[in-house]
Every structure is written in structure tokens, then in C-alpha cells.
Phi, psi and omega in degrees: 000133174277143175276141195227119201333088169338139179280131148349111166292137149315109156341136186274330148358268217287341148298300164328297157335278189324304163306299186291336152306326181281296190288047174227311179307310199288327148262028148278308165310331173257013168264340182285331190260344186276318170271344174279343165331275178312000185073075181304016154264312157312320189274340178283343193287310183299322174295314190277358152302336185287331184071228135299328146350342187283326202295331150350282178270351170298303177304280163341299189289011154299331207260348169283355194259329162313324185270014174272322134342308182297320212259014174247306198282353163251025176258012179265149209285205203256330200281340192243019193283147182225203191262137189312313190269010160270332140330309192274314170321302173301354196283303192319295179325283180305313175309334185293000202240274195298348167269351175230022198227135193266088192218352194050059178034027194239329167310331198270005175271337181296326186284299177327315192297299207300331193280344164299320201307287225292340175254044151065031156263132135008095183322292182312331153308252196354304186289343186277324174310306203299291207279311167314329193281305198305305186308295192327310157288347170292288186342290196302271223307308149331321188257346164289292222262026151269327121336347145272320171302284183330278177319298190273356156292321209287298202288310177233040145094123158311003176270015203250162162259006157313316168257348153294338207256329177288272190332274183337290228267313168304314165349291174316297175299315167321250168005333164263333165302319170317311170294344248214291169306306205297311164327325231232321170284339182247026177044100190208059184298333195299316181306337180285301198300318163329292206313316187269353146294331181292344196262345181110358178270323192353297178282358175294272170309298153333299166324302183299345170251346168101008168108172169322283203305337187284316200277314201308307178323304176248038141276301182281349131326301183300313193285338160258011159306038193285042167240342198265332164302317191285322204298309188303314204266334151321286179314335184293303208269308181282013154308272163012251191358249188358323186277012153333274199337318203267306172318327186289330171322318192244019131308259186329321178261020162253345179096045167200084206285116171253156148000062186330328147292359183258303200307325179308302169288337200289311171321308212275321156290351146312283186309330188298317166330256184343281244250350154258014157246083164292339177288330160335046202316133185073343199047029137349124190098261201314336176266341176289270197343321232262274162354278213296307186303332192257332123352271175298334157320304181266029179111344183270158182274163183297324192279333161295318176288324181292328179305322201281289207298323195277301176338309142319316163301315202291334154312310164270005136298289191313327189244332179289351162280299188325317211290340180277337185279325166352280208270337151324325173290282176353294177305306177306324174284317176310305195291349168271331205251359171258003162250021178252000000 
């Protein structure tokens, strides 16, 4: 007698997918409607005033990802040390992953783990720099934008919703590290393996560190090394400072010279924006939208802030494509020499 198949479960791939195609529409659709709002002429106007000023600030953002870099290289131990400028490449590499690949802004630690691996560190070191690196900066970054949050209640007052809508979103990032240490101090990695199945690495990234329990182990090492954790979350957080620099530039090379301190919060509280809606590939949408509130706070006109957010895309075109062919070459050259 025949028997008769079961249909196939769908895959959870293909449901991630499926999810992540929906919030890549859904912000693609509110940054379309936030500039056609806004007069996608105006807005275009405000870019090409900068001119050359974008190459500028393209340029510019080099100098926060070196000192980000510095801050991964000193949680590697002295016995696993590799050359500073393969640390920074490889830095490169990932952010060009988490910013422009529909990754939940979390893929490119997995490209990181594995481009260590591949400069002869210890899968299991490698994945705890990486995941050490990774908290550690969510950290910093909670405390820069309680530091923004801090400049716009003190400069403009607590009534507005700008800083209620910053207080949420730092809220979230604190709150998620926490949970996110806490994970990681009571050896509870299965939540690391959930996160990264959702992305299709999971089983992967694991093979590649040598497992949970292996990893757990050299985490709670790594967190006691606490002169090399503080030196990483120095470094971090003066990333954090620095990535001013790229906002005030290209307000200034639009002809709309703010503060060092305005610039501060829109950064500290932009990036706060960005990084809590992360199911957003890119946070599309969510960060103009982040951008135009925070804007109109110190003053700006709307057609300006958005102008200031595509100025940033365009910036992580501008460094994040080369950094993908990059690591494609890389990749390519590994897959010829284990095949000949």
C-alpha cells in the first residue's frame, strides 16, 4: 500500500527570511514617505550642497572605526596577538556586513569570529573576543546615549517627545546588555545559539568556537581580565565621542553649523534610534524618522535632518561596499587553496 508524504515543515530560514523582506519594505517605505513628505527635491538640494564635504565625512569615519578596532585588540590576549591592521580590517569587513546585509545588525560578528579564526586564534578565544567585544560596545553605547539624553533634557528641557522617545531607546539598550551579560555570566550561550539560528549561522558559529560550554568558559575569563575590559570599553565609548565629528561636518558642509554639543545628542540619540529597531535591515525609515525629531529639537529644518541621514548612507556605501568585496576576495582565496 502507498504511502503518503507528509508535506515538508517550512523551514525557519525561510520564515526569517520572510520576516526580514517584511521590515526591509516596511522601511523602505516609511524613509519613501518621510522624503516624499518632505520635498525629495529640497532634500536633494541640501546633499548636493555638501559637495565634496560627503568625501570628507567618508573619510572621517575611518578614524572612529580604528579606535574601535583598538578596542577589540585589547581584549585579545598577548599569546593570540595578530597585526593591528588585520584587527582593523577585519573590524571593517564586519561593520560593511552589519550595515548594509539584512543581518540584524549582528552578522558581521560571525564574519569577525571566523576572519580570526583564519589569522590563527583559537576558534573559542575568537568567538569570546568577538561576543566580549560586541557587549561590551552595546555598553558604551547605552552610556553614550544617556549622555545625550542627559544634553537635551539640560539644553532643551524635558517636555518634549524627543526625550521621551531617547529615554525608551536608551532604556531598551541598557536593558538588553543586561539581560545579554547576564546570559553570558550564568553560562546560558543557548540564547547566543537561538540568536544566531535565526540568522541560518547558528550551527555554524558554534562548530567554529568549539561549542556553548567552551565558549562560556572563555567568557567568564575574559570578564576577568578587567584592566583589558576597561581599556576596550575606553576605546569604545571614545568612538562613541568622535562619531560627532561626522555629524557636525556634514551640518557644516550643508551650511548649517550646529553645536558640538547638539551634534553630540543627535549622534548619541540617532545611533540610540538605529540600533533599537535592528529587525529593520539598516533601520531604514527608522532612523530619518530618528533624525527629522531630533532635528526639529536644536531647530533644523526637516529637509535638513534627512538630508544629514542619506549623507550617512551614503557614507556607508561609500566605505561598506569596497569592505564586502573585500571580504569576498578573502573568502575566495580561502575556497581556492582548500581546493587545490
Amino acid at each position: 500500500m502507498a504511502t503518503v508524504a507528509s508535506p515538508a515543515k517550512p523551514r525557519r530560514g525561510v520564515a526569517t527570511r520572510a520576516w526580514t523582506l517584511l521590515f526591509l519594505l516596511l522601511g523602505f517605505g516609511l524613509m519613501a514617505g518621510l522624503i516624499a513628505f518632505e520635498d525629495a527635491g529640497a532634500i536633494g538640494a541640501a546633499i548636493a550642497s555638501a559637495g565634496w564635504g560627503i568625501a570628507a565625512i567618508t573619510l572621517f569615519h575611518l578614524v572612529p572605526l580604528v579606535i574601535d578596532a583598538l578596542g577589540i585588540r585589547a581584549l585579545i590576549a598577548r599569546e593570540h596577538r595578530v597585526s593591528f591592521w588585520r584587527i582593523a580590517g577585519l573590524y571593517w569587513i564586519g561593520e560593511s556586513i552589519n550595515t548594509l546585509l539584512p543581518v540584524a545588525q549582528i552578522g558581521g560578528e560571525f564574519v569577525r569570529t571566523r576572519l580570526l579564526v583564519m589569522g590563527g586564534i583559537p576558534g573559542v578565544a575568537a568567538g569570546a573576543y568577538v561576543i566580549g567585544n560586541l557587549t561590551l560596545g552595546v555598553f558604551t553605547q547605552g552610556l553614550f546615549a544617556i549622555l545625550g539624553l542627559i544634553i537635551l533634557v539640560l539644553q532643551y528641557g524635558d517636555g518634549n517627545d524627543a526625550a521621551s522617545h531617547a529615554a525608551i531607546g536608551a532604556g531598551i539598550i541598557l536593558g538588553g546588555v543586561a539581560l545579554f551579560y547576564l546570559a553570558q555570566r550564568i553560562g546560558l550561550f543557548g540564547f547566543v545559539a537561538r540568536l544566531f539560528k535565526a540568522l541560518g549561522r547558528g550551527k555554524d558559529w558554534f562548530t567554529l568556537v568549539g561549542g556553548a560550554a567552551e565558549l562560556d568558559g572563555a567568557m567568564l575569563a575574559l570578564y576577568k581580565r578587567r584592566g583589558a575590559v576597561f581599556r576596550a570599553m575606553t576605546w569604545q565609548f571614545a568612538s562613541w565621542l568622535l562619531g560627532t565629528g561626522e555629524v557636525w561636518l556634514a551640518l557644516h558642509f550643508m551650511g548649517h553649523d550646529v553645536s558640538l554639543l547638539d551634534a553630540m545628542m543627535i549622534e548619541a540619540l540617532g545611533q540610540a534610534v538605529r540600533s533599537a529597531a535592528f529587525l529593520v535591515p539598516g533601520s531604514l525609515g527608522v532612523q530619518e524618522g530618528g533624525y527629522v525629531l531630533l532635528g526639529a529639537v536644536i531647530g533644523l529644518p526637516p529637509e535638513i535632518s534627512l538630508a544629514l541621514s542619506l549623507i550617512k548612507r551614503v557614507r556607508e556605501i561609500g566605505l561598506g561596499v569596497p569592505g564586502l568585496i573585500v571580504w569576498q576576495v578573502i573568502e575566495g582565496r580561502r575556497w581556492l587553496i582548500l581546493r587545490r
